[in-house]
ZADO-1210 file (C-alpha; in nm, 4 decimals, padded with zeros to 6 digits):
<atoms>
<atom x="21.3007" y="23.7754" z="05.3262" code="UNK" pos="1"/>
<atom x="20.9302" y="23.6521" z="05.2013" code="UNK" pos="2"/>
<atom x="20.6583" y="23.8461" z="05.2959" code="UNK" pos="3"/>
<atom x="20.4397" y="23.7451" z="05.5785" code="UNK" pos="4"/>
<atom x="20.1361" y="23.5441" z="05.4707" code="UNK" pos="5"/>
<atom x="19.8247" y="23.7090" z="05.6157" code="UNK" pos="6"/>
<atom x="19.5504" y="23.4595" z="05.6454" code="UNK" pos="7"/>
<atom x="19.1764" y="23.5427" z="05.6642" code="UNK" pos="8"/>
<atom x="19.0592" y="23.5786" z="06.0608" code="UNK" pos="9"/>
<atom x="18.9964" y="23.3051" z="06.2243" code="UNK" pos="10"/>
<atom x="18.6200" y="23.2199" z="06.2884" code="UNK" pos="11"/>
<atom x="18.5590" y="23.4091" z="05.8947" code="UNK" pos="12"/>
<atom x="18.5284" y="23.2473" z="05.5455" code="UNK" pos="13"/>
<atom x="18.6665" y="23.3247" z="05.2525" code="UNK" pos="14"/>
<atom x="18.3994" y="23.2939" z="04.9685" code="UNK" pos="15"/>
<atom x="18.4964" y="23.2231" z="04.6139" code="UNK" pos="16"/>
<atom x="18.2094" y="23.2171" z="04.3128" code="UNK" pos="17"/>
<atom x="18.0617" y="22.8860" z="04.3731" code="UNK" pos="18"/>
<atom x="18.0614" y="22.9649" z="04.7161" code="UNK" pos="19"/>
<atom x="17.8521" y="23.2797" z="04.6417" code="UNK" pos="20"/>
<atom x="17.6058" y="23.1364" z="04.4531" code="UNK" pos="21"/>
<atom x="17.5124" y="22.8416" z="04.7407" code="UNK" pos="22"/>
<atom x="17.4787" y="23.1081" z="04.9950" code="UNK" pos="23"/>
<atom x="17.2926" y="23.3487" z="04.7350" code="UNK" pos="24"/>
<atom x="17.0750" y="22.9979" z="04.6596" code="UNK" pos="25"/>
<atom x="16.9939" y="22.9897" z="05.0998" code="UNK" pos="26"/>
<atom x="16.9606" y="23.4184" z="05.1488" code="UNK" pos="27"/>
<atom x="16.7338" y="23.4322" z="04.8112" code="UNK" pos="28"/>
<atom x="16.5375" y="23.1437" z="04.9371" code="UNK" pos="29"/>
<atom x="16.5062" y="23.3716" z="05.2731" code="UNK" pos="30"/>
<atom x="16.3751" y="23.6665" z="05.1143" code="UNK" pos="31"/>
<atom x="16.1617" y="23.4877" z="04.8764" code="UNK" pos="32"/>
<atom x="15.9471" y="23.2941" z="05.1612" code="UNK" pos="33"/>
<atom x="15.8997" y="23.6273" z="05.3618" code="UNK" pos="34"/>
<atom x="15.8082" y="23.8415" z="05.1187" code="UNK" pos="35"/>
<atom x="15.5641" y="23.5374" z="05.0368" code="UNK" pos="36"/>
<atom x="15.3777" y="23.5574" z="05.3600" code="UNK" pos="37"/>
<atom x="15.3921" y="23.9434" z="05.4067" code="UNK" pos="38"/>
<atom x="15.7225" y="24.0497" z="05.5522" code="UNK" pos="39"/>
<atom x="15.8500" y="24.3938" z="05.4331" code="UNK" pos="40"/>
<atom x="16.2372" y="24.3974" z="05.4084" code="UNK" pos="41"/>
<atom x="16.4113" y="24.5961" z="05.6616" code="UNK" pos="42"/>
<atom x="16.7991" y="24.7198" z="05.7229" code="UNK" pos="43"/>
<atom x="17.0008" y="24.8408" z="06.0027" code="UNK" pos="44"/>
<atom x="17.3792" y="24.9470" z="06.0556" code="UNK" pos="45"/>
<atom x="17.6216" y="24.6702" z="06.1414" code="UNK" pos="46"/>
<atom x="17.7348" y="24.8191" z="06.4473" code="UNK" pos="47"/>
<atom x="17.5473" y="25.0163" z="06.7133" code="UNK" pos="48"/>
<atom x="17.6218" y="25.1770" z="07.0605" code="UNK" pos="49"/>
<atom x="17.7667" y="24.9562" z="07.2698" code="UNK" pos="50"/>
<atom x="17.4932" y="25.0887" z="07.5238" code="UNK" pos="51"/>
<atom x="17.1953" y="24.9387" z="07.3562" code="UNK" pos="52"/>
<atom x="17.3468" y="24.5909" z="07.3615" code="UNK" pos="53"/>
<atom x="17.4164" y="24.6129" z="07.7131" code="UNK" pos="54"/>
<atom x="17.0848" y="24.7632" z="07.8231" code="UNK" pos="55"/>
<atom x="16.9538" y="24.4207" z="07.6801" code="UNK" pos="56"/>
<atom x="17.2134" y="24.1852" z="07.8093" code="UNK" pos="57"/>
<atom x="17.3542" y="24.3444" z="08.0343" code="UNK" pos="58"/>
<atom x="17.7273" y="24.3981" z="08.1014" code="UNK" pos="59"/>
<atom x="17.8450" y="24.0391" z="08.0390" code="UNK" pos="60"/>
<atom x="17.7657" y="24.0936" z="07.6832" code="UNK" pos="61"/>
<atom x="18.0486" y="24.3156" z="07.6248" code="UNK" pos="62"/>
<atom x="18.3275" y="24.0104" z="07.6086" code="UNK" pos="63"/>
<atom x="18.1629" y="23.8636" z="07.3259" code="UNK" pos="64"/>
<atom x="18.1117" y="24.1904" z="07.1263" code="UNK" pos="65"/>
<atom x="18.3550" y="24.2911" z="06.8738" code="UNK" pos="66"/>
<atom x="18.3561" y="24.6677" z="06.9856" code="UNK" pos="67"/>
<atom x="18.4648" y="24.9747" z="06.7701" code="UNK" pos="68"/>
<atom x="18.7647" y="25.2085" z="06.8473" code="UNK" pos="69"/>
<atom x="18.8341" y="25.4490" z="06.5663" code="UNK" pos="70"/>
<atom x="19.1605" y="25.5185" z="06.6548" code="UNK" pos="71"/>
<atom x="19.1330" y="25.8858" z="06.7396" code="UNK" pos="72"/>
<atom x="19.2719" y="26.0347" z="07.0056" code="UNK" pos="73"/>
<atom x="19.5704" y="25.7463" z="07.0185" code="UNK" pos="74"/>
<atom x="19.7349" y="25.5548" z="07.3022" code="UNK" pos="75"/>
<atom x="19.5503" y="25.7432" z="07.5994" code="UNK" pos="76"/>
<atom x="19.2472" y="25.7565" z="07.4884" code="UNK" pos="77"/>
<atom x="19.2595" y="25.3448" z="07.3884" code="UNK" pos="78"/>
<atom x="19.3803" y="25.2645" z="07.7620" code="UNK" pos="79"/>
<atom x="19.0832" y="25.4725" z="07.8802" code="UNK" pos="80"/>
<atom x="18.8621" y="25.2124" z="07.6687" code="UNK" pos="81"/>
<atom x="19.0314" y="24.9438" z="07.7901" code="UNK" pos="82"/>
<atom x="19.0129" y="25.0122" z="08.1578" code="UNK" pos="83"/>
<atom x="18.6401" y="25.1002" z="08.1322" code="UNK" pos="84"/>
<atom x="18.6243" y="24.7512" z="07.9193" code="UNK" pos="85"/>
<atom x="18.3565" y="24.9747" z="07.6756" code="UNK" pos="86"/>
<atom x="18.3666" y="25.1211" z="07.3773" code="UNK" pos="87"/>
<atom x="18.1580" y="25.3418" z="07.1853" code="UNK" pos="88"/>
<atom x="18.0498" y="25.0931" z="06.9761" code="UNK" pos="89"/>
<atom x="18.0601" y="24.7456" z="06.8504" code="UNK" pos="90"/>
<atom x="17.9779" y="24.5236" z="06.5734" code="UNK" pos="91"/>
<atom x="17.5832" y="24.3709" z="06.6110" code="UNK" pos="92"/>
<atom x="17.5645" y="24.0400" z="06.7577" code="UNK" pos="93"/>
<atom x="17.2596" y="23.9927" z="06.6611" code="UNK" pos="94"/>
<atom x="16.9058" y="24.2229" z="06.5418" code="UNK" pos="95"/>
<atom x="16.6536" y="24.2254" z="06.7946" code="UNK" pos="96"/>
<atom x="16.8423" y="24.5631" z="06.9582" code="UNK" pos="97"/>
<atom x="16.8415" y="24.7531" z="06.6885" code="UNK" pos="98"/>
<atom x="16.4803" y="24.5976" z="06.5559" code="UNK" pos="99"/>
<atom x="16.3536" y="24.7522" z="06.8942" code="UNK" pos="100"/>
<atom x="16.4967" y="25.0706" z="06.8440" code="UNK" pos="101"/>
<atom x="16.4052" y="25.0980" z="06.5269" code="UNK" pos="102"/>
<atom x="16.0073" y="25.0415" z="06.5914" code="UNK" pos="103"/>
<atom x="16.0471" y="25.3064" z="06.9410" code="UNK" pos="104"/>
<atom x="16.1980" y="25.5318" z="06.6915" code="UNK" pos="105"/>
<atom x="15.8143" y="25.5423" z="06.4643" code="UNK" pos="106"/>
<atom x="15.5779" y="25.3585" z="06.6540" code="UNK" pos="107"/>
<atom x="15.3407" y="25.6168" z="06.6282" code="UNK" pos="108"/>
<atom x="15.3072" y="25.6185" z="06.2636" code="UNK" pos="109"/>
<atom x="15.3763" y="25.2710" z="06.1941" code="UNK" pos="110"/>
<atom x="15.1381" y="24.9648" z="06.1213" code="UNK" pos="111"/>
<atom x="15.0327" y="24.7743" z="06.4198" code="UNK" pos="112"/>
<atom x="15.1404" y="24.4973" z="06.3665" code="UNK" pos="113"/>
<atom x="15.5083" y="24.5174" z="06.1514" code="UNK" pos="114"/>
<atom x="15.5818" y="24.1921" z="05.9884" code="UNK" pos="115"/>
<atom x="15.9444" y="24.2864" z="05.8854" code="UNK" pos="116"/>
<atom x="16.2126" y="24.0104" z="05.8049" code="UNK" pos="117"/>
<atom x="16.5785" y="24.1397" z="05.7243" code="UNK" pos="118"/>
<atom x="16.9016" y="23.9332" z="05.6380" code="UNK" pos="119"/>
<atom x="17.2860" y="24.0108" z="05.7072" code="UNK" pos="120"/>
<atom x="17.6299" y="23.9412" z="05.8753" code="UNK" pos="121"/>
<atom x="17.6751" y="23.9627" z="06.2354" code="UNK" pos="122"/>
<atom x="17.9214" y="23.9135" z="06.4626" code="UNK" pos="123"/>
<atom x="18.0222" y="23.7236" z="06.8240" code="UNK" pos="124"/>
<atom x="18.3892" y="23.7518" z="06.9353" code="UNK" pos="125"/>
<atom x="18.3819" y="23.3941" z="07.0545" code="UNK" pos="126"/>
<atom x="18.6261" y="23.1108" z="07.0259" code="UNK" pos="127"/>
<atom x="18.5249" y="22.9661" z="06.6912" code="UNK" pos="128"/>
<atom x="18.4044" y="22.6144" z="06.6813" code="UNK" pos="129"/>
<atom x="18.1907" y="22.4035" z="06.4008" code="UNK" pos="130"/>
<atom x="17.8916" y="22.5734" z="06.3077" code="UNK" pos="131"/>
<atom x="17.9791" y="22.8711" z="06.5348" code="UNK" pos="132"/>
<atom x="18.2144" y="23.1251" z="06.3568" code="UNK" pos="133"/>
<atom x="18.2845" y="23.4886" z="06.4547" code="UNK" pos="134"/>
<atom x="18.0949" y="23.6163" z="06.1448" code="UNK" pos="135"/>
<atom x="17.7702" y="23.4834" z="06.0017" code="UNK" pos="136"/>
<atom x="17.4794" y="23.5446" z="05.8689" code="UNK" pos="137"/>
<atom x="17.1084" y="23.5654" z="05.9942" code="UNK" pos="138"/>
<atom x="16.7857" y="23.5269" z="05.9090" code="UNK" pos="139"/>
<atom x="16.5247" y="23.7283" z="06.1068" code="UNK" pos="140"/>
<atom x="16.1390" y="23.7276" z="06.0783" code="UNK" pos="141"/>
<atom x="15.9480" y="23.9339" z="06.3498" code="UNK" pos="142"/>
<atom x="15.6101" y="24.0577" z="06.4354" code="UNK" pos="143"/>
<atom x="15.5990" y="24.3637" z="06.6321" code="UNK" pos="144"/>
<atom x="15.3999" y="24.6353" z="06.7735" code="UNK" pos="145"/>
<atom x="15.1094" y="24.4112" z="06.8257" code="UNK" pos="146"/>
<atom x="14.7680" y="24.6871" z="06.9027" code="UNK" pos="147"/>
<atom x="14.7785" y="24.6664" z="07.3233" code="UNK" pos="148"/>
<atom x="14.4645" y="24.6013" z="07.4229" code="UNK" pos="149"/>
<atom x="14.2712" y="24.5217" z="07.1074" code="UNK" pos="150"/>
<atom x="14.5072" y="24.2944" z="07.0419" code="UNK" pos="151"/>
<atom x="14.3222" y="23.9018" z="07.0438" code="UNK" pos="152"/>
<atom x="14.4791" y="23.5715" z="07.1682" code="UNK" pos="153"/>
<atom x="14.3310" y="23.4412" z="06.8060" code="UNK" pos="154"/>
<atom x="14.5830" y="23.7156" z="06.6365" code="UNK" pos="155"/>
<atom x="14.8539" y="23.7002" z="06.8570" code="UNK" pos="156"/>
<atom x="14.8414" y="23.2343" z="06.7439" code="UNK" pos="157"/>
<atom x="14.7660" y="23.3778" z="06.3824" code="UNK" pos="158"/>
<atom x="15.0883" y="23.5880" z="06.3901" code="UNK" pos="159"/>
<atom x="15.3196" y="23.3077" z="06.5483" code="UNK" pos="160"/>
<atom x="15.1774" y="23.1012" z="06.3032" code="UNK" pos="161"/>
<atom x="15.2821" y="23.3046" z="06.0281" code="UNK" pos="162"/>
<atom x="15.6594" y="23.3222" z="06.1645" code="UNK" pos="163"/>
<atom x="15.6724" y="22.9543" z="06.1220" code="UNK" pos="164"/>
<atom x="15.4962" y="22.9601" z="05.8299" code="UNK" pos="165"/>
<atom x="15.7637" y="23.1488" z="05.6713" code="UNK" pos="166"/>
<atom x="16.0268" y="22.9339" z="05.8153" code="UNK" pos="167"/>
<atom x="15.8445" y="22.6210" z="05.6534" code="UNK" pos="168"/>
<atom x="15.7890" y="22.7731" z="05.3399" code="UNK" pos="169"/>
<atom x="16.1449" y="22.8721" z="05.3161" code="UNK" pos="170"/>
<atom x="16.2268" y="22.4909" z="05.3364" code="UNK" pos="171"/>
<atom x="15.9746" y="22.4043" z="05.0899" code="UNK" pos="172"/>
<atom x="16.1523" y="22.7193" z="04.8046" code="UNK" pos="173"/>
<atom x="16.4434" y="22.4820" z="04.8747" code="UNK" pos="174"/>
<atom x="16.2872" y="22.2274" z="04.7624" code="UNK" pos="175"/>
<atom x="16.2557" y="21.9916" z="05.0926" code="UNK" pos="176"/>
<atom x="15.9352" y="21.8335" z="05.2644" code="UNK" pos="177"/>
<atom x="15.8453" y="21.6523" z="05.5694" code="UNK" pos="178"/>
<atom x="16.0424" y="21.3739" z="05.5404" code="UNK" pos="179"/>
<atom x="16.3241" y="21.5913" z="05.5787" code="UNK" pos="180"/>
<atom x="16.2527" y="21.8841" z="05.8047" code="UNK" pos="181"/>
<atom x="16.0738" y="21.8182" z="06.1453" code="UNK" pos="182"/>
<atom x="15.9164" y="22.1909" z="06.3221" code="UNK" pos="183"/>
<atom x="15.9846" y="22.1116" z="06.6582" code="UNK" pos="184"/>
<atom x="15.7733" y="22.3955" z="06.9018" code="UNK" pos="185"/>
<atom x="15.7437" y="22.3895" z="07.2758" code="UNK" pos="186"/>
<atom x="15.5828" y="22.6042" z="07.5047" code="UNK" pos="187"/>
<atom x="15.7743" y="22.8259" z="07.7075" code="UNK" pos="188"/>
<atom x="15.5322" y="22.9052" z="08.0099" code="UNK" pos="189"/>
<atom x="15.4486" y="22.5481" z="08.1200" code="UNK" pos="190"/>
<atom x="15.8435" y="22.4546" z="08.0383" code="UNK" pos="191"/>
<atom x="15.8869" y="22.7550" z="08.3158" code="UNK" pos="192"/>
<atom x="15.6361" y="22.6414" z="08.5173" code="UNK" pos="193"/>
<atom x="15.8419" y="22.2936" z="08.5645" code="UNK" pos="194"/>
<atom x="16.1807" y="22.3891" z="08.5530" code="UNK" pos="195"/>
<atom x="16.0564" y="22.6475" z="08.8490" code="UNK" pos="196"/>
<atom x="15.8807" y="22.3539" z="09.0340" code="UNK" pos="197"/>
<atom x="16.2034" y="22.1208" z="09.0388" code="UNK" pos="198"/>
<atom x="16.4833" y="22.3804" z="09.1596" code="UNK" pos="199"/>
<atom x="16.6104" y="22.4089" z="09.5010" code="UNK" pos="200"/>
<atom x="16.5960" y="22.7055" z="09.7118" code="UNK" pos="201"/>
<atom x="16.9133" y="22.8607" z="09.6185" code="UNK" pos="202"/>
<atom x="16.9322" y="22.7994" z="09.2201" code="UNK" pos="203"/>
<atom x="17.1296" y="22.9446" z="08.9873" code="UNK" pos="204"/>
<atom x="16.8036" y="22.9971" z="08.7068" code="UNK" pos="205"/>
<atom x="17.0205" y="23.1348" z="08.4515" code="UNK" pos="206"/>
<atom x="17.2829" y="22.8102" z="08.4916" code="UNK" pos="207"/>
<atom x="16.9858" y="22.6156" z="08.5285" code="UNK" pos="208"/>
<atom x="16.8677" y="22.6969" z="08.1774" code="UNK" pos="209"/>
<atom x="17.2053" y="22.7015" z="07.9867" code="UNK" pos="210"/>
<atom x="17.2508" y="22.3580" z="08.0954" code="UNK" pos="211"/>
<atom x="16.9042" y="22.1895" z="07.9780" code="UNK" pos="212"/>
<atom x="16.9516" y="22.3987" z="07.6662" code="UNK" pos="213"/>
<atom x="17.2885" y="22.2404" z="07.5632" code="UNK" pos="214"/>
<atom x="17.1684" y="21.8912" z="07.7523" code="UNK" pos="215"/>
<atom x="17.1762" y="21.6576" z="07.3799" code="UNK" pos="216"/>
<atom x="17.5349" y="21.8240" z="07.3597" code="UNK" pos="217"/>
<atom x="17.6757" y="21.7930" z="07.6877" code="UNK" pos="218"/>
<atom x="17.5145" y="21.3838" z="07.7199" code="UNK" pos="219"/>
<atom x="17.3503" y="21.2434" z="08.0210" code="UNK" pos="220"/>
<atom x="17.6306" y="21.2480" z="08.2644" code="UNK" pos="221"/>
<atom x="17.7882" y="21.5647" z="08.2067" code="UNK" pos="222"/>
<atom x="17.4566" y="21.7281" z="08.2098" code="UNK" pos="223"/>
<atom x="17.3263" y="21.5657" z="08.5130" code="UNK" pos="224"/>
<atom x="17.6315" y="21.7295" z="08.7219" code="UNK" pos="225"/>
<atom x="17.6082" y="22.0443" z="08.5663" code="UNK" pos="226"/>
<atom x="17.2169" y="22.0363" z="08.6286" code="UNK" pos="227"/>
<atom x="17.2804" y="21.9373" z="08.9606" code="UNK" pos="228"/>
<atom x="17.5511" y="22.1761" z="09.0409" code="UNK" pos="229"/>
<atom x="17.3058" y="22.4956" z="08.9387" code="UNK" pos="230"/>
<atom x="17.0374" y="22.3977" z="09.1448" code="UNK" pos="231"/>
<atom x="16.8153" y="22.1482" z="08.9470" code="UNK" pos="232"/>
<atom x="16.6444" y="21.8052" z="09.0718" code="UNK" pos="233"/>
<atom x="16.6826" y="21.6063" z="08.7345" code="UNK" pos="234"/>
<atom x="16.4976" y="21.3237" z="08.8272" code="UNK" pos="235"/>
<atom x="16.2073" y="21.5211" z="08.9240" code="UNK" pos="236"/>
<atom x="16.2190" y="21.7172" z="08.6254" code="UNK" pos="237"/>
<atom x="16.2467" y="21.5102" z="08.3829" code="UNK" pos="238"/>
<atom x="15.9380" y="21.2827" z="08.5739" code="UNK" pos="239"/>
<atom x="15.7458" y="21.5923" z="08.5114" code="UNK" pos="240"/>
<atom x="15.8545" y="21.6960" z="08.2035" code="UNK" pos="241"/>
<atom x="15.7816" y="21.3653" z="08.0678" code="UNK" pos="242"/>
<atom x="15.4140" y="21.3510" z="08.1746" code="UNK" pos="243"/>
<atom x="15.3457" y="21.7167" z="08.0537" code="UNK" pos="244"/>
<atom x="15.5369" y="21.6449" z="07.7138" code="UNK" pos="245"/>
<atom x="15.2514" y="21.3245" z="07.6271" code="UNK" pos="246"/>
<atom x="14.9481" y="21.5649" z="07.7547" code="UNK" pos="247"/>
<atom x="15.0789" y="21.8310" z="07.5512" code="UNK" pos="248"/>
<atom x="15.1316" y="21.6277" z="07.2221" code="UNK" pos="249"/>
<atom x="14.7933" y="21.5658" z="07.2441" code="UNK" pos="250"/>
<atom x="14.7163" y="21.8912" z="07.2312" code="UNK" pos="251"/>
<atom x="14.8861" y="21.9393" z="06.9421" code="UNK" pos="252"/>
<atom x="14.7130" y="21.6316" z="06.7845" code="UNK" pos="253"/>
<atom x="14.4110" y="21.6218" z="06.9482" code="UNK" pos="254"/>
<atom x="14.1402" y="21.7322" z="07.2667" code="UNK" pos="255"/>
<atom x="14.3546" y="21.7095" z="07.6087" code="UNK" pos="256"/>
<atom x="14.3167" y="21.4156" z="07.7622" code="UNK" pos="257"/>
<atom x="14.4539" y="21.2522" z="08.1072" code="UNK" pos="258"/>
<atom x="14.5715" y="21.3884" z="08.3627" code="UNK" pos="259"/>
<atom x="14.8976" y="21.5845" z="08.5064" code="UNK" pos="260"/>
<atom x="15.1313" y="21.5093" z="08.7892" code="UNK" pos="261"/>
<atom x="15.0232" y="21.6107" z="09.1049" code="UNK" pos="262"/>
<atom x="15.3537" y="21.7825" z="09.1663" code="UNK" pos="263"/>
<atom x="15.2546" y="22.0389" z="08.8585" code="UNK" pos="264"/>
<atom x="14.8835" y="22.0235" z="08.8947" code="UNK" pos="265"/>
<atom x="14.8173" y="22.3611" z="09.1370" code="UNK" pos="266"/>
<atom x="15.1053" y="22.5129" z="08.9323" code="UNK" pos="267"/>
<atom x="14.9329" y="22.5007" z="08.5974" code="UNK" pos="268"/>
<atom x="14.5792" y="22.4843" z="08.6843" code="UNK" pos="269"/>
<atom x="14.5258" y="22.8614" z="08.6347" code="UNK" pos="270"/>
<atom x="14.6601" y="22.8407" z="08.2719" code="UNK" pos="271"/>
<atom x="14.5571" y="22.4755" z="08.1858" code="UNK" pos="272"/>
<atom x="14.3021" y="22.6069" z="07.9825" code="UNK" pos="273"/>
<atom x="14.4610" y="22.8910" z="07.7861" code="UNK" pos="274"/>
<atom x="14.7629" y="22.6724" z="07.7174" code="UNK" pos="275"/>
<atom x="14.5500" y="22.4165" z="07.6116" code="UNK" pos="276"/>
<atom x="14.3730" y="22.6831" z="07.3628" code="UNK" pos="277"/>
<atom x="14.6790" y="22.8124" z="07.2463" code="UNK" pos="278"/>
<atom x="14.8608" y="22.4544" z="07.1295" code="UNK" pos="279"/>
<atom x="14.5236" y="22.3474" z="06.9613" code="UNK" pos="280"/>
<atom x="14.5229" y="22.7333" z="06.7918" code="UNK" pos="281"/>
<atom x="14.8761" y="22.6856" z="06.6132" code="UNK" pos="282"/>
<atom x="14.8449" y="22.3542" z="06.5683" code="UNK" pos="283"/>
<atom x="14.5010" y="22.4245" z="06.4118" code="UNK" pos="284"/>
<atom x="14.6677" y="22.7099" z="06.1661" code="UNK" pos="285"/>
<atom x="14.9493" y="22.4790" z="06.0564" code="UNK" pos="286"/>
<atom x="14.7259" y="22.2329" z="05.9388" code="UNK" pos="287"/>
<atom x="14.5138" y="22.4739" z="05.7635" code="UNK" pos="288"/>
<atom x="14.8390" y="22.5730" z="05.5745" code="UNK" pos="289"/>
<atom x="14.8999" y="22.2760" z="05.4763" code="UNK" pos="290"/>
<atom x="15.1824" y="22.1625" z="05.7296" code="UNK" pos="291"/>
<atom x="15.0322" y="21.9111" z="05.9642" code="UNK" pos="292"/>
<atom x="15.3227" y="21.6793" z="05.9061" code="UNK" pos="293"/>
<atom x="15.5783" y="21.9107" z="05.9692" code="UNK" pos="294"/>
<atom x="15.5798" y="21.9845" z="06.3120" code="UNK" pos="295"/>
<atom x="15.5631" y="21.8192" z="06.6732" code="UNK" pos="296"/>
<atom x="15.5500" y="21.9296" z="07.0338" code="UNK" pos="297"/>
<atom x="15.9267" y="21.9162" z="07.1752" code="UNK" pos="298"/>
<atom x="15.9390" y="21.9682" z="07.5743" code="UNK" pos="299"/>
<atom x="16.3049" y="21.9764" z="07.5670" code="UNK" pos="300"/>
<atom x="16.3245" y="22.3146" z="07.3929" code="UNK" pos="301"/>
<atom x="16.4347" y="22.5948" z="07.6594" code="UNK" pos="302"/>
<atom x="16.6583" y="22.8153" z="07.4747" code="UNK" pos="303"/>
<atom x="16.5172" y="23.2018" z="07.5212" code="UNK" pos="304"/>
<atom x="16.3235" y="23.0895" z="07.8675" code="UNK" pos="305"/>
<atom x="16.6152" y="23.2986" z="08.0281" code="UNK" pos="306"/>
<atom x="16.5958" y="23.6106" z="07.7961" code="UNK" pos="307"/>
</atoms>
């Protein structure tokens, strides 16, 4: 009888040399633009307590985690796990966890702020689909631990700033400019602010956002009913968002000028200002760094808003 061919698991890659040196070409290119604008390199373990992804996520988190079982204790001990639906640990799905309990751990004696960047596999067990597999690798740049109090709006632009710096100069390492690469940035709080102001009553916010974040995948219709379904008036959304979006590319190109709906004018009155100064701040620092035509303001970003 011929032996059983045992292929690789699904949602993985095998990697053979010249596969090796593209991705070594993309993670040196990562390391070389952070370490370029001030990021010290950082590691963590690949898995962690299942406990410190949940505190984050919360329970729902657990059916896409690849969790641990060491296989001690045998049969009664594995039902156990699987009736709680928990185990000791699991493989990271992603770094801000453990980047959070790593900064708790030395606050104290650390820096304020941390610019640390690190690089590695991670892991989702998700149905696999393009661009999505089960293990991949990650880039992360962060700024943490910003001083409390002392800490200015001018430092808190100057650090975002630097995060997309990095990102940009990675692209340039790579050898790519404007013509290819487009920085799109939104703002999350007067995104909230609308989103908030078109919802009925009895909204699901969480559905809300998941939708308008995969709305270029899911097309007009099927987002619409989605959208709909979760509690979201699309028309007067996207009425909204559309004024907002021209006010707040000139912001990123220029003074503020005209005017807002009236249906979002009490809501954003109290921040007009700041939000105002904080567009014309990072739009200020990319073009002192020499990437004014790499970015524009995108009001259709939401991903994070629920986080």
């Amino acid at each position: 009888m011929a032996s059983k061919k045992i292929k690789p698991p699904k949602g993985t890659r095998d990697l053979y040399p010249t596969d090796v040196l593209r991705q070594r070409y993309i993670t040196n290119a990562w390391r070389d633009a952070s370490i370029r604008c001030g990021f010290d390199e950082i590691a963590g373990p690949t898995f962690e307590s299942t406990d410190l992804y949940a505190v984050k996520s919360g329970d729902g988190i657990l059916g896409e985690l690849f969790q641990a079982f060491s296989g001690k204790g045998g049969q009664e001990t594995l039902d156990k796990l699987v009736e709680k639906g928990k185990a000791d640990f699991a493989l990271r799905p992603e770094f801000t966890p453990t980047l959070a309990r790593m900064y708790a751990a030395k606050s104290k004696e650390l820096p304020k702020p941390c610019k640390w960047f690190t690089a590695g596999p991670y892991f989702r067990a998700e149905r696999p689909q393009r661009g999505r597999l089960r293990e991949f690798l990650q880039w992360n740049v962060d700024v943490i631990g910003l001083p409390g109090e002392d800490a200015t709006p001018d430092m808190k632009f100057r650090m975002d700033s630097e995060v997309i710096e990095c990102c940009l100069r990675m692209f340039e390492i790579m050898g790519m400019g404007s013509d290819s690469v487009s920085l799109h940035i939104n703002n999350r709080e007067i995104v909230d602010r609308i989103i908030k102001s078109s919802i009925k009553p009895d909204a699901n916010i969480e559905a809300v956002y998941a939708a308008l974040d995969k709305r270029q995948k899911f097309g007009p219709d099927a987002f619409e009913i989605l959208a709909e379904e979760a509690g979201l008036d699309v028309s007067n959304f996207d009425r909204q968002l559309k004024l907002v979006e021209g006010q707040m590319k000139l912001e990123f190109r220029g003074p503020l000028m005209g005017a807002v709906s009236n249906s979002v004018e009490e809501s954003l009155e109290s921040t007009k200002s700041k939000l105002t100064y904080q567009n014309a701040m990072i739009a200020r620092l990319l073009r002192k760094l020499g990437f004014s035509d790499w970015y524009q303001y995108d009001a259709s970003i939401v991903r994070g808003l629920a986080y």
